[in-house]
Backbone as ProteinMPNN parsed JSONL, in Angstrom:
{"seq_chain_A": "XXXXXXXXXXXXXXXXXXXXXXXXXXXXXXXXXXXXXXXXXXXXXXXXXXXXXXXXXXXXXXXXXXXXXXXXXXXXXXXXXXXXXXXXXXXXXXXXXXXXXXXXXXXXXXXXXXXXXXXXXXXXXXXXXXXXXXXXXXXXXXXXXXXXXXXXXXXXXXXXX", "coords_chain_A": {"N_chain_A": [[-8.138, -21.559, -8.816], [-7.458, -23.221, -7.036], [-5.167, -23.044, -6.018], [-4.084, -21.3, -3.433], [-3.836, -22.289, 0.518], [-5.098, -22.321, 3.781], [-3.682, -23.256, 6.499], [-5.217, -24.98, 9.601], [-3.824, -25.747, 12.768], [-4.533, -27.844, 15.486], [-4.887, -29.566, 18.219], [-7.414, -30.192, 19.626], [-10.391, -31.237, 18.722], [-12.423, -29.465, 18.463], [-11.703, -26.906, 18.455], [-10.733, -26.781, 15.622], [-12.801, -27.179, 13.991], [-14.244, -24.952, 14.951], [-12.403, -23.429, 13.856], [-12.675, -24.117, 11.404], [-14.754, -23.019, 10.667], [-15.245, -20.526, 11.14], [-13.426, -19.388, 8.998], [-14.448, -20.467, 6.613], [-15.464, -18.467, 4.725], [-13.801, -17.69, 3.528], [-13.692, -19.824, 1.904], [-14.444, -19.796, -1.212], [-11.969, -19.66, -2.461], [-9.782, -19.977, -1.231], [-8.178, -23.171, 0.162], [-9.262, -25.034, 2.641], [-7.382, -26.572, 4.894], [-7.16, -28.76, 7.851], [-5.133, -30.181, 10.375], [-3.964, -31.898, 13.446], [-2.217, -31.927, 14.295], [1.288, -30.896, 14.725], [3.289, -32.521, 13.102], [1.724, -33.697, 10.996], [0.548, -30.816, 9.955], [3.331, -30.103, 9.079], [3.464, -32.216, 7.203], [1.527, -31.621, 5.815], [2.599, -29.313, 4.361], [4.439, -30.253, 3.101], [3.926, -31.404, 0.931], [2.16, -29.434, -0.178], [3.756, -27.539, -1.304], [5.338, -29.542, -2.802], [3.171, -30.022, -5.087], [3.524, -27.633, -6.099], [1.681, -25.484, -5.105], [0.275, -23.053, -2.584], [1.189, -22.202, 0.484], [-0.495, -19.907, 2.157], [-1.736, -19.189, 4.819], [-0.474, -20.128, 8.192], [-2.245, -21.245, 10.943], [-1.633, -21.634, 13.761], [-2.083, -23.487, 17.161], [-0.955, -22.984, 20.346], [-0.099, -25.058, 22.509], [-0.044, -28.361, 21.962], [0.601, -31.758, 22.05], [3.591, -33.416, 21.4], [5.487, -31.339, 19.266], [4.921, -28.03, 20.442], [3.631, -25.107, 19.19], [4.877, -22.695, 19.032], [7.567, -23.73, 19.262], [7.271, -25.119, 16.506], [6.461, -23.398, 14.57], [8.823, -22.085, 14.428], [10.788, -23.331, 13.331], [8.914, -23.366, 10.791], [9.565, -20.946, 10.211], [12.562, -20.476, 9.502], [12.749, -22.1, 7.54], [12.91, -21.75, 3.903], [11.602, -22.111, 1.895], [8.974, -21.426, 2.587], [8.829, -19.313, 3.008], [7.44, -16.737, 2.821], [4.905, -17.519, 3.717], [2.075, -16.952, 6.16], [2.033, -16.373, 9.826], [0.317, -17.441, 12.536], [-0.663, -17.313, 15.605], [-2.504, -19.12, 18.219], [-3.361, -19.528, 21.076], [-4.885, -20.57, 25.119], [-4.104, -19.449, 27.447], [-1.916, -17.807, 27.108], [1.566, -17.518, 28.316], [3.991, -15.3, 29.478], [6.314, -15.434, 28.646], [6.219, -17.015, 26.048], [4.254, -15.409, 24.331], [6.978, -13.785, 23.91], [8.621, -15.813, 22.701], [6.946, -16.831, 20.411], [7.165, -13.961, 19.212], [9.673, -13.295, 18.711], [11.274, -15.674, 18.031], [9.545, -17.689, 16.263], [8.656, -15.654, 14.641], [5.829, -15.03, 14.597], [3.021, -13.42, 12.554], [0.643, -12.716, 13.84], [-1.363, -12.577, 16.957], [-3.613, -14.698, 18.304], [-5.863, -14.555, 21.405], [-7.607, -17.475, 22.69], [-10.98, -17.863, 24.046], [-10.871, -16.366, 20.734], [-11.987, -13.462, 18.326], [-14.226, -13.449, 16.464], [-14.924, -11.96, 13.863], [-12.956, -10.325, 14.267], [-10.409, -12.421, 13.493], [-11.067, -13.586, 10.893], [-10.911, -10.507, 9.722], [-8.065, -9.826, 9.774], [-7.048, -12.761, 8.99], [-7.579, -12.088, 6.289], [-6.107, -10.217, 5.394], [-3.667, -11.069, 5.951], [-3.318, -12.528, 3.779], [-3.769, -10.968, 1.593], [-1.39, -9.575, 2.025], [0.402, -11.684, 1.119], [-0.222, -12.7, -1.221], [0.945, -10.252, -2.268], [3.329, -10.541, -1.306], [4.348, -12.762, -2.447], [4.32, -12.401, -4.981], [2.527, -13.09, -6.463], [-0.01, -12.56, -9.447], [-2.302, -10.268, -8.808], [-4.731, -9.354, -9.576], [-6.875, -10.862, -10.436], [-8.021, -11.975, -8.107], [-8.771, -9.691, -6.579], [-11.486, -9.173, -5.557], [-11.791, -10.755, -3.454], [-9.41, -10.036, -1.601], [-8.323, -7.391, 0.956], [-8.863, -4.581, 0.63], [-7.33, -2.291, 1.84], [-5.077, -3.058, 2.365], [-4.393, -4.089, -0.384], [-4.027, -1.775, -1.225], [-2.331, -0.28, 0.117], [0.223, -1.773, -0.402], [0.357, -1.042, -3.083], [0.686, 1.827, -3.433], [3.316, 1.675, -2.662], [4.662, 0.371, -4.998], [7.034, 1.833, -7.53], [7.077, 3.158, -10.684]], "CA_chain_A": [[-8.015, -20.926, -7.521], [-7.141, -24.444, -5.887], [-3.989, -23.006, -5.206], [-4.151, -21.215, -2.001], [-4.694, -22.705, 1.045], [-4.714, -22.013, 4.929], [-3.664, -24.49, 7.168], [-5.195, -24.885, 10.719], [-3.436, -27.128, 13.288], [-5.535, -27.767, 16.961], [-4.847, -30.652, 18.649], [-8.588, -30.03, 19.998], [-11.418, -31.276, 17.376], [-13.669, -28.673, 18.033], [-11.05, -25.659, 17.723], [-10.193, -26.892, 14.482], [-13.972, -27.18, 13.895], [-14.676, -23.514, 14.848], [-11.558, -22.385, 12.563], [-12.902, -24.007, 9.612], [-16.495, -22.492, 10.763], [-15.15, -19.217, 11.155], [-12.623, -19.028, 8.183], [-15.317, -20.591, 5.615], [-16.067, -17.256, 4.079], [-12.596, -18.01, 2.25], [-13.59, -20.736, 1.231], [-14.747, -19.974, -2.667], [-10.786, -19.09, -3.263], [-8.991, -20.391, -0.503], [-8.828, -24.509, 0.569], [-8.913, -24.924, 4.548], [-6.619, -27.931, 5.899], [-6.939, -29.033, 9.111], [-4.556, -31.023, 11.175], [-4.378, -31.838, 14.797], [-0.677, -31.553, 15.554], [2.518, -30.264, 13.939], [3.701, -33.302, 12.021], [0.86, -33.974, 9.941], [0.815, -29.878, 9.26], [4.289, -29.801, 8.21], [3.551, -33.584, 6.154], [0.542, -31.372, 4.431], [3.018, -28.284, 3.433], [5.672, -30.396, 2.068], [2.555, -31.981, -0.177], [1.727, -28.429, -0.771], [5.147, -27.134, -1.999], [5.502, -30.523, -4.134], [2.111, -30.054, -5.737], [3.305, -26.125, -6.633], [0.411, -24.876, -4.582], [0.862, -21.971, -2.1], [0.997, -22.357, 1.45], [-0.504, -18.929, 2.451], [-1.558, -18.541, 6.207], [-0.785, -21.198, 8.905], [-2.933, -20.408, 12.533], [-1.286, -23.309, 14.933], [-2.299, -23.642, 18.617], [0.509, -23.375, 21.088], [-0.279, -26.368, 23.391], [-0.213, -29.837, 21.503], [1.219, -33.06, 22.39], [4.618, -33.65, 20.34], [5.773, -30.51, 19.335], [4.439, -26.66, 20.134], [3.25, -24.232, 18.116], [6.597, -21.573, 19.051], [8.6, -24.351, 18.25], [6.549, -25.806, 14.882], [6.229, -22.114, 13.919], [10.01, -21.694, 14.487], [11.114, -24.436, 12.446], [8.546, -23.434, 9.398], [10.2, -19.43, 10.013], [13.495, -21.046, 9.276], [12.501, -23.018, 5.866], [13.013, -20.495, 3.041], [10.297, -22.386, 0.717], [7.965, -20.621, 3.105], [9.547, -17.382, 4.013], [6.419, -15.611, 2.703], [3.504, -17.765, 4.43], [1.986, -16.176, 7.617], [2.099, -17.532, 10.784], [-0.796, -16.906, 13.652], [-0.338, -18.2, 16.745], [-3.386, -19.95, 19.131], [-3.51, -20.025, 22.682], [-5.855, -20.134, 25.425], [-3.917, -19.05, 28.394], [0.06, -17.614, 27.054], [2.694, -16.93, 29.448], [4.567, -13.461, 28.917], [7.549, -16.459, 27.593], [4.922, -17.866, 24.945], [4.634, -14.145, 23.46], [8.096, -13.223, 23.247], [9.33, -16.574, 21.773], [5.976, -16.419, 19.233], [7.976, -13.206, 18.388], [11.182, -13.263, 18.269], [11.682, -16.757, 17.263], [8.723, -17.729, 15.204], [8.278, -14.857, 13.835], [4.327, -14.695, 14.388], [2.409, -12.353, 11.955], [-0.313, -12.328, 14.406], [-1.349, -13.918, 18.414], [-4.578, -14.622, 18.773], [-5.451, -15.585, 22.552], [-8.769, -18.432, 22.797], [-11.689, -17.687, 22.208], [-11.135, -15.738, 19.071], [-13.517, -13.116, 18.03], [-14.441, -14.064, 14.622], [-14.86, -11.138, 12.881], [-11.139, -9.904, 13.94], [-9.896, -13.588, 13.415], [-11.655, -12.877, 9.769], [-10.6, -9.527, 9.085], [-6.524, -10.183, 9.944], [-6.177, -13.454, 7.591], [-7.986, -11.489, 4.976], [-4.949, -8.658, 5.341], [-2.643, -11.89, 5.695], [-3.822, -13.609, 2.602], [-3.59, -10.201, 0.423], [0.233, -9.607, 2.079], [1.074, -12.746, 0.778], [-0.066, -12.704, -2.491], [2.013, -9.465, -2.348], [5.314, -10.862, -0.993], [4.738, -13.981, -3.067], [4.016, -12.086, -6.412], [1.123, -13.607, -7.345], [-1.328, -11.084, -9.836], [-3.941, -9.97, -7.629], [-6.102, -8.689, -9.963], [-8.101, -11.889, -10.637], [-8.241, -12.109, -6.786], [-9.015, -8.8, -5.817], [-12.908, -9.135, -4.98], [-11.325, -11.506, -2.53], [-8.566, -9.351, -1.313], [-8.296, -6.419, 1.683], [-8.426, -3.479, -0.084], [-6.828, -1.226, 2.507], [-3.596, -3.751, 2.316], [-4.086, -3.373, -1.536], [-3.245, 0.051, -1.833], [-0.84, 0.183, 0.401], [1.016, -2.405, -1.615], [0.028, -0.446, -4.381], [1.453, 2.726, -3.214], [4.915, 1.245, -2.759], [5.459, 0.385, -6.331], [7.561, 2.433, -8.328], [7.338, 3.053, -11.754]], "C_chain_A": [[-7.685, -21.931, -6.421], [-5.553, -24.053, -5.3], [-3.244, -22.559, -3.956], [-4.655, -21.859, -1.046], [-4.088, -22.138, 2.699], [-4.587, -23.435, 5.385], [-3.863, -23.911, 8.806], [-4.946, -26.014, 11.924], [-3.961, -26.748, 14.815], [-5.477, -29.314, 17.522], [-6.444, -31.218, 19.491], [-9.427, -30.275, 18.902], [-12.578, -30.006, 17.269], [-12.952, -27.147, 18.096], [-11.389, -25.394, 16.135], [-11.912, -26.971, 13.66], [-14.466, -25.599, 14.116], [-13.653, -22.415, 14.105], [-12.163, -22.241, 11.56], [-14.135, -23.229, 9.457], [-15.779, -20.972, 10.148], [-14.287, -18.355, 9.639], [-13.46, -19.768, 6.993], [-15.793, -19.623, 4.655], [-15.101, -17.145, 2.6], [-12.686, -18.978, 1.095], [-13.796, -20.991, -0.536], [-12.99, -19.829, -3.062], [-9.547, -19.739, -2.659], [-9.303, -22.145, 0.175], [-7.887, -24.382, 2.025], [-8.225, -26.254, 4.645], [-6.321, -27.626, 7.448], [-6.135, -29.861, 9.448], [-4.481, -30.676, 12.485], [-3.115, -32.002, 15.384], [0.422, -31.032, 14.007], [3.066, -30.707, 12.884], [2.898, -33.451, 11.147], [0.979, -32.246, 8.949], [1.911, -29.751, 8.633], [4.302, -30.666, 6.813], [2.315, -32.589, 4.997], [1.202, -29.99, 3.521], [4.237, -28.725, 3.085], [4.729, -30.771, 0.73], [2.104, -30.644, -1.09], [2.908, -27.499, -1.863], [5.533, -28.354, -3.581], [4.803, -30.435, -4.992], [2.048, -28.47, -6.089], [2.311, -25.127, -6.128], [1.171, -23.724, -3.43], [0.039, -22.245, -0.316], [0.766, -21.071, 2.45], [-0.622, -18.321, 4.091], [-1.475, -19.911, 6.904], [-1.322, -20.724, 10.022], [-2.833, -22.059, 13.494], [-1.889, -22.873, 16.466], [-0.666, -23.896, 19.334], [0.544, -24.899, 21.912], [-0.963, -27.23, 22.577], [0.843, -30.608, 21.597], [2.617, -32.915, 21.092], [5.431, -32.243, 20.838], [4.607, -28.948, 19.687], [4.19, -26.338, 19.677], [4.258, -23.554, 17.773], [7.488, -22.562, 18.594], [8.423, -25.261, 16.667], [7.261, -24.849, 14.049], [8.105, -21.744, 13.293], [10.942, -22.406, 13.407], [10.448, -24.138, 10.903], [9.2, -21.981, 9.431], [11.492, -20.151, 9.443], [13.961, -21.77, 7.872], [12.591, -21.718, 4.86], [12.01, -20.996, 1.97], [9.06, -21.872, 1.268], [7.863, -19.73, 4.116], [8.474, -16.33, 3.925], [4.814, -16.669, 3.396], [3.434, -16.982, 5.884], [1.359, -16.686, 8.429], [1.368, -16.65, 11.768], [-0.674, -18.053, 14.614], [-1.915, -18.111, 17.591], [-2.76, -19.758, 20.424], [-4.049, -19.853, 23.827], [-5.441, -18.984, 26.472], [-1.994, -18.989, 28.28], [0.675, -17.578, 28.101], [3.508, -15.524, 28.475], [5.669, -14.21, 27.642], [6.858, -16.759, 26.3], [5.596, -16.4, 23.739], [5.852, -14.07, 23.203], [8.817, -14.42, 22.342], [8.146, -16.384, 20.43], [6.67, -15.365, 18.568], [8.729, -12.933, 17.775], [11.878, -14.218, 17.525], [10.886, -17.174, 16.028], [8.212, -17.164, 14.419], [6.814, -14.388, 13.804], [3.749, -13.636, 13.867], [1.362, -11.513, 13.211], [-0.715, -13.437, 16.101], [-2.569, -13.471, 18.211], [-5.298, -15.526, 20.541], [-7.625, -16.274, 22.076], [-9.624, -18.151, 23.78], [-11.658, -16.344, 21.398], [-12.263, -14.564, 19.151], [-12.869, -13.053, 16.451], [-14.691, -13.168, 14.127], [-13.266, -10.645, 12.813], [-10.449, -11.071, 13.345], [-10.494, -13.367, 11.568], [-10.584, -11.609, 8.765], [-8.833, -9.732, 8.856], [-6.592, -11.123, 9.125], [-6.861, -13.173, 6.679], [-6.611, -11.022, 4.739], [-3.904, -9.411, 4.979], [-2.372, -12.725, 4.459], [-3.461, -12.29, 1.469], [-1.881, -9.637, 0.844], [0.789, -10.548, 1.674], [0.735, -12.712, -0.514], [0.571, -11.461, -2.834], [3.353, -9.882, -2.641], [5.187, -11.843, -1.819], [5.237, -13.594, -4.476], [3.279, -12.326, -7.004], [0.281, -12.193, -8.033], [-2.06, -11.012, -9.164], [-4.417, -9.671, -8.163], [-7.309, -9.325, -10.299], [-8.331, -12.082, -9.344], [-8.725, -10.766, -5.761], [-10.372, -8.619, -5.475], [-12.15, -9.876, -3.475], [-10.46, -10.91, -1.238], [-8.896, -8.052, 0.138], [-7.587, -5.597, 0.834], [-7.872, -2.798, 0.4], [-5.109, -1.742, 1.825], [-3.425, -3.604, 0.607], [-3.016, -2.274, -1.64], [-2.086, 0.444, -1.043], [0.498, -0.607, 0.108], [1.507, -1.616, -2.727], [1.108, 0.997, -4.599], [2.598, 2.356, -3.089], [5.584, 0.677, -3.88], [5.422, 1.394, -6.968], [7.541, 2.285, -9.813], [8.228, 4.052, -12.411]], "O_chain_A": [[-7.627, -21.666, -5.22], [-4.945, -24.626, -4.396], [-2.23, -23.065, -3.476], [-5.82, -22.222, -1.211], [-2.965, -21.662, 2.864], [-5.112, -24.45, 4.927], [-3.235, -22.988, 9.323], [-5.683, -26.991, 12.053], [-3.85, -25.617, 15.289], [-6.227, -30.144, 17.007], [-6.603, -32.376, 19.878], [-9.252, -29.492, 17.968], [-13.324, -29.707, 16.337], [-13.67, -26.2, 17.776], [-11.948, -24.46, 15.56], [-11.854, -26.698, 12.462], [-15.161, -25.144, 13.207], [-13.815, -21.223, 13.841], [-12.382, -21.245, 10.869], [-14.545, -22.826, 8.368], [-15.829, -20.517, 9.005], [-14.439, -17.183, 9.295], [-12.786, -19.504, 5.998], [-16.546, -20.011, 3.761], [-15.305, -16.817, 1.431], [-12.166, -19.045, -0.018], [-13.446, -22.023, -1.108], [-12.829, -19.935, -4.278], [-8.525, -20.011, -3.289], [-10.418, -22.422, 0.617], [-6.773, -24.001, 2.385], [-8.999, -27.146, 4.297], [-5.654, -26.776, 8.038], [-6.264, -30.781, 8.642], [-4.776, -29.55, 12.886], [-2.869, -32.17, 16.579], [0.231, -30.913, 12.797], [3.382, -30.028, 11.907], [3.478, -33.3, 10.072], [1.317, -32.19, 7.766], [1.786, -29.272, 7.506], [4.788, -30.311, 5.739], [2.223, -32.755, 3.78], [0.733, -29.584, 2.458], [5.127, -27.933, 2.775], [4.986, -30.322, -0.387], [1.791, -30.667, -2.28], [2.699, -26.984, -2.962], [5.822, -28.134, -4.757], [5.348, -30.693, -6.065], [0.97, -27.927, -6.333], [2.144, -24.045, -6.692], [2.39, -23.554, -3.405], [-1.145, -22.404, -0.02], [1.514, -20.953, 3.421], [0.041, -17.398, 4.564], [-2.17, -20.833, 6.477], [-0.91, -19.593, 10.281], [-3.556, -23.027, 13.731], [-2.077, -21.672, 16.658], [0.3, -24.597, 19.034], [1.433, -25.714, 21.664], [-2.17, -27.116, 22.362], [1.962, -30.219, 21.265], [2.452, -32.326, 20.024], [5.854, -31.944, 21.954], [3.52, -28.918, 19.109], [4.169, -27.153, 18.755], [4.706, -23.552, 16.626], [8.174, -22.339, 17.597], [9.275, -25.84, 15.993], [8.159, -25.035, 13.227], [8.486, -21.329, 12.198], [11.775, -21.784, 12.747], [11.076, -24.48, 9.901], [9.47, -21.728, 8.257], [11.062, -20.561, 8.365], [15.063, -21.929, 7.347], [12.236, -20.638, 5.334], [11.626, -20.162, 1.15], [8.073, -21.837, 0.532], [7.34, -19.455, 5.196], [8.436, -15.317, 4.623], [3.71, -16.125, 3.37], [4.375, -16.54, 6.544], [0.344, -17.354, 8.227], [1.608, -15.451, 11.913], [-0.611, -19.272, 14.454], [-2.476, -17.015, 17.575], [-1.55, -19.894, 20.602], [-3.875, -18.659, 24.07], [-6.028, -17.905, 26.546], [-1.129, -19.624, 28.883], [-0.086, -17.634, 29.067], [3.503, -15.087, 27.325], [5.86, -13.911, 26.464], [7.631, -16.477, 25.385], [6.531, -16.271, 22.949], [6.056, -14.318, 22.015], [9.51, -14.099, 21.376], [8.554, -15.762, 19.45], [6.907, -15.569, 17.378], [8.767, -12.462, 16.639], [12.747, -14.001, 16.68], [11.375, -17.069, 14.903], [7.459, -17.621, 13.559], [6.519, -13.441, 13.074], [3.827, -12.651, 14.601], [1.277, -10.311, 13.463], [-0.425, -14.619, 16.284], [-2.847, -12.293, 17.985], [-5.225, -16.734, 20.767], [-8.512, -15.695, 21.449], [-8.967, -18.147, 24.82], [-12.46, -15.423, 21.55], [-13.255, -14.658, 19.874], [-11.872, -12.816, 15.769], [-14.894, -13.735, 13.053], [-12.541, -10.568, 11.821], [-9.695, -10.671, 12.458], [-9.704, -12.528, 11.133], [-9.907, -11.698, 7.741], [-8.415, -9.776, 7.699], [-6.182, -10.688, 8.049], [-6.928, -14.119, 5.894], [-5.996, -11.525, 3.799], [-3.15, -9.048, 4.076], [-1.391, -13.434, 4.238], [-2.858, -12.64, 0.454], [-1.177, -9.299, -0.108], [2.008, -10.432, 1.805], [1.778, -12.683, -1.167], [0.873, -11.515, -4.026], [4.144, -9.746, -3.575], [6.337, -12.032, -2.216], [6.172, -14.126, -5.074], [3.158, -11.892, -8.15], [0.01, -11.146, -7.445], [-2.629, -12.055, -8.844], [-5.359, -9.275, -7.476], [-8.416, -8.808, -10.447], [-9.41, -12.674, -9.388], [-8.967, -10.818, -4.555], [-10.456, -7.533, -4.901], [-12.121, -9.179, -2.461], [-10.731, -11.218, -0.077], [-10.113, -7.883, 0.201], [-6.434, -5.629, 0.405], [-7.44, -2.059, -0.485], [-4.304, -1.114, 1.138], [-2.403, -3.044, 0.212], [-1.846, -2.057, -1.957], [-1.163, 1.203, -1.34], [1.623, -0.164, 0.337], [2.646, -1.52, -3.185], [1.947, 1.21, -5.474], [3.212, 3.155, -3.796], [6.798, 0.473, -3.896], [4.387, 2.024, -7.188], [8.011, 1.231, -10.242], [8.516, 3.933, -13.602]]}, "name": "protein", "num_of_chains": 1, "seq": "XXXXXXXXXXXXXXXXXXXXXXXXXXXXXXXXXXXXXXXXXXXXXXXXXXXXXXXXXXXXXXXXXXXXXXXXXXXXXXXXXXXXXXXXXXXXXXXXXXXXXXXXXXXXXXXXXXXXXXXXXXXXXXXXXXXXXXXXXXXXXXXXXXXXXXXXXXXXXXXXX"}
């Protein structure tokens, strides 16, 4: 099960500290990586792609030194080795601009604005984690204790036999 993992990038130590808090529940199935800006996240999902592993949800912060989040995000939308990971966008205080590029360009699955509430922050990369082992193809059935059952079935329902 070492093969999923989320990645959370926060240029803040104690974001990235209340991700891994809050997204720990994953942890028997899913491995958390943290980084604190863009380059290191992209340096840990080329590592992850080389090492065959599955780069399932990323949740970046918009405001960090270097590059952005809209433009990180935009750049990993763009890569086709991780056309099916899902991308959650951070930020404390958006602009209306923020949102629509998060959208349109980066594609964002999901915006969450700072602080979080941790059960929604929870429940969403559950949903994001069982759409991806969807779109990826992975079997879900050794993963389905793990899984959002709603997003199940409505997977489920859309195959044809």
């Amino acid at each position: 099960m070492d093969k999923f993992t989320i990645i959370c990038v926060d240029d803040q130590p104690e974001m990235l500290f209340q991700l891994a808090h809050d997204l720990a529940e994953f942890s028997d199935w899913v491995k958390i990586k943290i980084c604190s800006d863009a380059q290191s996240a992209q340096e840990s999902l080329e590592k992850l792609d080389q090492d065959g592993r599955y780069a399932c949800v990323v949740l970046s912060d918009q405001n960090m030194p270097g590059q952005n989040g809209v433009d990180w995000l935009q750049s990993l939308a763009k890569d086709r080795r991780f056309r099916h990971t899902k991308k959650v966008m951070l930020s404390q205080r958006p602009t209306h601009q923020v949102f629509i590029d998060a959208i349109n360009l980066a594609q964002v699955d999901r915006f969450f604005i700072k602080p979080w509430d941790q059960e929604e922050l929870i429940h969403e990369v559950r949903v994001l984690l069982t759409e991806y082992v969807f779109d990826k193809g992975v079997d879900y059935e050794p993963l389905q204790q793990h899984l959002d059952q709603d997003t199940v079935r409505k997977f489920l329902r859309g195959v044809t036999f």
